[in-house]
C-alpha positions as CSV (number, residue, x, y, z in Angstrom):
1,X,-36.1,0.9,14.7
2,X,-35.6,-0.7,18.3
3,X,-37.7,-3.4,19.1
4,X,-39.6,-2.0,22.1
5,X,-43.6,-0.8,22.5
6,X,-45.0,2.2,21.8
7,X,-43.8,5.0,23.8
8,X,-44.7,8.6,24.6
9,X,-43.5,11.5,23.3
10,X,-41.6,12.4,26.4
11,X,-39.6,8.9,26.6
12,X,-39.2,8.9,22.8
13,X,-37.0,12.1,23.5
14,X,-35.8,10.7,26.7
15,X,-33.9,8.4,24.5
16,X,-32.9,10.5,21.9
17,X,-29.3,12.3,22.5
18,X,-28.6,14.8,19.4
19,X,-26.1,17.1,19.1
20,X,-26.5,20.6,20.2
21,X,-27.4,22.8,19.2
22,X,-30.0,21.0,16.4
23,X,-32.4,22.0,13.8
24,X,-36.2,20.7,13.7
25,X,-37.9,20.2,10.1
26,X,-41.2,22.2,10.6
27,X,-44.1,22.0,8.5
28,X,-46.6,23.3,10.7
29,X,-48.5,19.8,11.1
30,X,-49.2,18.7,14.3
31,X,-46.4,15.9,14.0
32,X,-43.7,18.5,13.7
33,X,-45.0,21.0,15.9
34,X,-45.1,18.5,18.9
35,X,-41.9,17.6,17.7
36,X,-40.2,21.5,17.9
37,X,-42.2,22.3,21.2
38,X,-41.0,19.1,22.8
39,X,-37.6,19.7,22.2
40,X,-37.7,23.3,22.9
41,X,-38.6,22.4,26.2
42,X,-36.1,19.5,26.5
43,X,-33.1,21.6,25.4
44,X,-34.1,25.3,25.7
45,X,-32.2,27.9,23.9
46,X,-30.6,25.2,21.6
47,X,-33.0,24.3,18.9
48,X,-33.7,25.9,15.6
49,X,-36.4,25.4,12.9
50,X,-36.6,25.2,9.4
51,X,-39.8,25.7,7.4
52,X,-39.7,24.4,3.7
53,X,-42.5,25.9,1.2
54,X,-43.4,24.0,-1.6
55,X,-45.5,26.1,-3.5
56,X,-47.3,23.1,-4.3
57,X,-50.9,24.7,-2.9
58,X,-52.7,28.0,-2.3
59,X,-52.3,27.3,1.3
60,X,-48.3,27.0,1.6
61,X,-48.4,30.4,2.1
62,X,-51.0,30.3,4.9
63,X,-48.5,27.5,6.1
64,X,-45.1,29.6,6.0
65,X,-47.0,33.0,8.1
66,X,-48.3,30.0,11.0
67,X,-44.8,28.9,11.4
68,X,-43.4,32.1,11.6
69,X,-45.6,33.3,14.1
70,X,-45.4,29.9,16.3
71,X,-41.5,30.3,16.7
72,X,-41.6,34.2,16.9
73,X,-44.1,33.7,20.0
74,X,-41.8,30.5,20.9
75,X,-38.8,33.1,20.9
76,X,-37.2,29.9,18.3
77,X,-34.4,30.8,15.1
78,X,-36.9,30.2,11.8
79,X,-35.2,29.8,8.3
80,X,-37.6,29.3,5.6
81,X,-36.9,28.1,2.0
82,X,-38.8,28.0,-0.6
83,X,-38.5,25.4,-3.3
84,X,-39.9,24.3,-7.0
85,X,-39.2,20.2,-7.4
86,X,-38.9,19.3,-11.0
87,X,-39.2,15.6,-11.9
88,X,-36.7,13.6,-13.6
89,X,-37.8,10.5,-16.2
90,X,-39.6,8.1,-14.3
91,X,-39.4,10.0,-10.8
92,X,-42.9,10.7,-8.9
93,X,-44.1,14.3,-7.8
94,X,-43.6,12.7,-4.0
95,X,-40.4,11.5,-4.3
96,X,-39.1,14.6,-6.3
97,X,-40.7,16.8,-3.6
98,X,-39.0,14.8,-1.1
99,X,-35.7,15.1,-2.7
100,X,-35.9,18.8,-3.5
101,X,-36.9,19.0,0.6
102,X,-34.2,17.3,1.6
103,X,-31.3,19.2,0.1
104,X,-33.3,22.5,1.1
105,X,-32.9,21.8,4.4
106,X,-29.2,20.8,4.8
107,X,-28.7,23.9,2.5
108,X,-30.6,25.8,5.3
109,X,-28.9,24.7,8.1
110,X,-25.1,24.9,6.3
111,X,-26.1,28.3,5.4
112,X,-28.0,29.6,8.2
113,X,-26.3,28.0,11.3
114,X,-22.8,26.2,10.3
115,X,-22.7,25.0,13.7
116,X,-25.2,22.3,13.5
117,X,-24.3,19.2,12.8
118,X,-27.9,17.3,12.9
119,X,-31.4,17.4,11.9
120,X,-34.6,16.0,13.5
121,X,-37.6,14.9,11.4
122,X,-40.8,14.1,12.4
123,X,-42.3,10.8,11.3
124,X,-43.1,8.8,13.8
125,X,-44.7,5.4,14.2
126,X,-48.1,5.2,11.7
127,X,-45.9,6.8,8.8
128,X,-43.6,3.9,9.5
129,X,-45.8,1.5,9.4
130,X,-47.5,3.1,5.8
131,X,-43.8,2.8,4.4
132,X,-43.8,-0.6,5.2
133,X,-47.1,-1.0,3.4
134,X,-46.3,0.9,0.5
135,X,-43.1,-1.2,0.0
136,X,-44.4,-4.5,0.3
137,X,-47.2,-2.8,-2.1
138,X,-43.9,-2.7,-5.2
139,X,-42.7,-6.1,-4.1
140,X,-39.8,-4.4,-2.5
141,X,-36.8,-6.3,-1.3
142,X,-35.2,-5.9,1.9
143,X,-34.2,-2.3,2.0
144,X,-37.6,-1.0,1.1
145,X,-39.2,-3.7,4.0
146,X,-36.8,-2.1,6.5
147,X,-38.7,1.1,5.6
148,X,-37.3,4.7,7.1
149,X,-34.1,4.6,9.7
150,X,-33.8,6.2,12.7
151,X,-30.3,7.7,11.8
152,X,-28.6,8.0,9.2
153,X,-25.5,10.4,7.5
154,X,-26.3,13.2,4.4
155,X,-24.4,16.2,3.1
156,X,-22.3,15.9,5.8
157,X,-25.1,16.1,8.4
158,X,-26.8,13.4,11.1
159,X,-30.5,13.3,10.0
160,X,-32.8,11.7,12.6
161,X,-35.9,10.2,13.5
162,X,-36.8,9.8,17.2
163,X,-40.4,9.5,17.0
164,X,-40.7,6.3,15.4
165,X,-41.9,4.5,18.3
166,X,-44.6,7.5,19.2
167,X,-48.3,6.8,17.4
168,X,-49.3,9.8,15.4
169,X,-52.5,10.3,18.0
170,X,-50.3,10.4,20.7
171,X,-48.7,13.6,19.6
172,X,-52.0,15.3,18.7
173,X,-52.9,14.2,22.1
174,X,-49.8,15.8,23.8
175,X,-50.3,19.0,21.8
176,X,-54.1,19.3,22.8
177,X,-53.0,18.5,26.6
178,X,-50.8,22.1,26.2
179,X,-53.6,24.1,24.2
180,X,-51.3,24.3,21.3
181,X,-53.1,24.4,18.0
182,X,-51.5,23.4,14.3
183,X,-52.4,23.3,10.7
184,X,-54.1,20.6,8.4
185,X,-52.6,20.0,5.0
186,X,-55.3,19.5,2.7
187,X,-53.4,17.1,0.9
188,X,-53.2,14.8,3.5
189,X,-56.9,13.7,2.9
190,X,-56.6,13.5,-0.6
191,X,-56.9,9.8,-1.7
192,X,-55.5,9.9,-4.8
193,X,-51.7,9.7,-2.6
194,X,-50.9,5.9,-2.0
195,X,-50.3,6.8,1.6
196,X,-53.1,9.2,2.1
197,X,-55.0,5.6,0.6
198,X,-53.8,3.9,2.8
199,X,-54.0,5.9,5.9
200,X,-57.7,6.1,5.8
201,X,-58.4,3.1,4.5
202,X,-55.9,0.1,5.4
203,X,-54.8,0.9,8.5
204,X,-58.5,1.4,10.6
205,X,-59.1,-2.0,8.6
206,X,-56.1,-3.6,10.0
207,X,-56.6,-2.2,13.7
208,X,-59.5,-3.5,13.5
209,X,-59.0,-7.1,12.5
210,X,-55.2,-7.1,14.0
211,X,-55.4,-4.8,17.1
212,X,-51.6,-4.7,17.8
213,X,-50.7,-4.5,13.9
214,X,-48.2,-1.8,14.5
215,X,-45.9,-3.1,16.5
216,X,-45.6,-6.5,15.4
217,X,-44.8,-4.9,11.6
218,X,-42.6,-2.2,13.3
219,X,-41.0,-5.4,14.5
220,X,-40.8,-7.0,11.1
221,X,-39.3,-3.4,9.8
222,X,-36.7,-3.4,12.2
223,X,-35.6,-7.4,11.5
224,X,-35.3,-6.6,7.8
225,X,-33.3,-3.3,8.5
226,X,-30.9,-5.2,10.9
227,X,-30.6,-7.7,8.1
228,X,-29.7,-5.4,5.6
229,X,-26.9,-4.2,7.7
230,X,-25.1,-7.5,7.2
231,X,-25.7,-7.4,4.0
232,X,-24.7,-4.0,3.4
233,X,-21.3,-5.1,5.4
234,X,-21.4,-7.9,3.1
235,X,-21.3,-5.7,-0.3
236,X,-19.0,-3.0,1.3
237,X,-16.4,-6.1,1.2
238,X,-16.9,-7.9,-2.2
239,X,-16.8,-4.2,-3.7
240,X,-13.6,-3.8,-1.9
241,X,-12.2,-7.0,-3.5
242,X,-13.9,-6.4,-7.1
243,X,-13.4,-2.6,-7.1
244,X,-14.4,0.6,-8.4
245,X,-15.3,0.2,-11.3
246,X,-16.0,-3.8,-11.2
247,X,-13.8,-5.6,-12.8
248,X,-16.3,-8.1,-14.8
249,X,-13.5,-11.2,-14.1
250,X,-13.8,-10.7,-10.2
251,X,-17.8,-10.4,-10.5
252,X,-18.2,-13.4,-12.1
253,X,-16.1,-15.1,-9.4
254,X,-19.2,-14.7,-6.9
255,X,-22.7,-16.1,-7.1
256,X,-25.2,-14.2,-8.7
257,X,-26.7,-13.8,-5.4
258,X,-23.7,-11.7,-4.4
259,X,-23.3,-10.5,-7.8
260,X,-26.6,-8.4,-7.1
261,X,-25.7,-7.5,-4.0
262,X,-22.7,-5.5,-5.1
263,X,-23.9,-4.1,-7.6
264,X,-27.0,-2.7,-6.2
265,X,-24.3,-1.8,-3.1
266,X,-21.8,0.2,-5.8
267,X,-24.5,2.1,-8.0
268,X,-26.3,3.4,-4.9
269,X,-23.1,4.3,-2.6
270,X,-21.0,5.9,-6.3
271,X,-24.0,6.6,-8.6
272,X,-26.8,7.7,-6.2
273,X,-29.1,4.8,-8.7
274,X,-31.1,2.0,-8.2
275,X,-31.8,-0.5,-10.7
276,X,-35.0,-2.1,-11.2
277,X,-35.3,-5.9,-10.4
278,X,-35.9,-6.1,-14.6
279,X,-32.8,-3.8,-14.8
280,X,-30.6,-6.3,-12.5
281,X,-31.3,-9.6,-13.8
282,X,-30.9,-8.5,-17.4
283,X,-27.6,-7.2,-16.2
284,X,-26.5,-10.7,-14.8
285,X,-27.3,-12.5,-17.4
286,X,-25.3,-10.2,-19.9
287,X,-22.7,-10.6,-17.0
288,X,-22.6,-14.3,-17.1
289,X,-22.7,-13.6,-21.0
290,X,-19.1,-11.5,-21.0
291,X,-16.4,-14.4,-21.5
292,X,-14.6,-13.2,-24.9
293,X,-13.0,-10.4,-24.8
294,X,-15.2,-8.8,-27.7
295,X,-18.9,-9.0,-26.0
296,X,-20.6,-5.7,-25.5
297,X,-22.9,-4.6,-22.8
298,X,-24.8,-1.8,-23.2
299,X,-28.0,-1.5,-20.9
300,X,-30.2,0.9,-19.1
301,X,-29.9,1.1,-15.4
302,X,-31.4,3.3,-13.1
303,X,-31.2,6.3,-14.9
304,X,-28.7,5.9,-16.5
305,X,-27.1,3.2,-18.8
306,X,-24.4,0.2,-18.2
307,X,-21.7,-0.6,-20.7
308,X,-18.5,-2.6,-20.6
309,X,-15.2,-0.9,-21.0
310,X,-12.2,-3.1,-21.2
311,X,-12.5,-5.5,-18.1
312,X,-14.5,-3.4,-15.8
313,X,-18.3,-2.1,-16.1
314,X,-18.7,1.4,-16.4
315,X,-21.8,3.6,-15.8
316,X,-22.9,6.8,-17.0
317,X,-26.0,8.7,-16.5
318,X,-28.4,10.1,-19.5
């Protein structure tokens, strides 16, 4: 996220240069719908909207017929897909929602309009600064404190975010300004969410007793996410020289430091896993612990489980 102050809606997109034609995420909310307006009137006749119904409430379906009438009246392409997120071991409703969302809408867009090439989301600067929370909240290292880029590459698409300078009132505002109603989740109020927690309780706490909170964390955010780019450079080149699979001899030429970054770097970019901070110091150590040829290693990571094969480490999931 750049380092700037908060911005309008207007100069958020100002700044933003996707390629066209692009497809807007669109849940109906009023982040989203200021989001799909906004750029229907930036780029007209080249945006597209996907709607993605969860089924996880009575009122998704009250969601999917307000979208659909929105971008009929708007004269905007609608795809809608309709998903069921089941949870793997140890993986929350949230984040298997968010998962499930994610492949349904480069699904949507491969299927639906093979032309596109990128997708724009919606969160914008408060749910950065809750993502911030939340990972400091786990004791989250430095890819969790950089919270949610701006850009990134999926499935063979460009996924971005422009709106992480804009405060969340200041696209309700813009959409009141045009007379442009939207829809309420329900489930944004309920408390029993982490974020819905702290939206209504930390953050009106912390404007109050540190008025310009959000940008000096957004600022924070954005140092630990240009951090982790060196870092990630950094990993990208020990892999290189330890390769795929590691070969436990080259590993234990680094320091443990490194030793953790490449391995966190290799079972995220090859394995799609993460291991917990247990998960990786347990593995060091049996790392350190692998100088005869006949030591085993067998350990869960992720989810899945490390073992030593021959001279390299090898992992395999459940």
């Amino acid at each position: 996220m750049a380092l700037k102050s908060w911005m309008p809606l207007e100069q958020a997109l100002a700044e933003f240069s996707p390629g066209l034609p692009f497809v807007v995420a669109f849940s109906g909310g009023a982040d989203s719908t200021a989001l799909l307006l906004a750029c229907a009137q930036r780029w007209p006749g080249q945006v597209r909207a996907v709607h993605i119904h969860h089924g996880l409430q009575a009122a998704a379906d009250n969601f999917e017929a307000h979208c659909r009438d929105l971008c009929l009246q708007r004269g905007l392409p609608l795809a809608v897909r309709r998903v069921q997120a089941g949870q793997a071991p140890g993986q929350s409703p949230e984040d298997a929602a968010r998962l499930a969302r994610y492949q349904a809408l480069a699904e949507a867009v491969q299927h639906e309009w093979p032309e596109v090439r990128d997708v724009v989301l919606a969160q914008h600067a408060d749910d950065q600064i809750e993502t911030l929370l939340i990972a400091l909240s786990r004791g989250a290292g430095l890819p969790g404190l950089a919270s949610m880029p701006a850009h990134w590459q999926r499935q063979g698409l460009s996924w971005h975010r422009p709106l992480l300078g804009v405060p969340g009132a200041a696209l309700r505002e813009w959409l009141q300004s045009t007379g442009q109603s939207w829809i309420e989740d329900p489930s944004n109020t309920d408390e029993r969410f982490t974020r819905n927690r702290i939206r209504a309780r930390v953050l009106p706490a912390l404007a109050e007793a540190l008025p310009a909170f959000r940008e000096t964390f957004a600022r924070s955010a954005a140092h630990a996410a240009q951090a982790q780019e060196v870092l990630d450079e950094v990993a990208a080149q020990d892999l290189a020289q330890v390769g795929v699979p590691p070969r436990i001899q080259a590993l234990q030429q680094l320091s443990r430091a490194r030793q953790a970054l490449v391995l966190r770097h290799w079972l995220r970019q090859h394995h799609a896993t993460t291991p917990s901070t247990a998960q990786l110091h347990e593995l060091l150590d049996q790392l350190a612990a692998c100088t005869t040829r006949g030591h085993r290693l067998h350990l869960k990571v992720g989810q899945g489980f490390m073992a030593r094969e021959a001279q390299h480490l090898a992992w395999h999931s459940v």
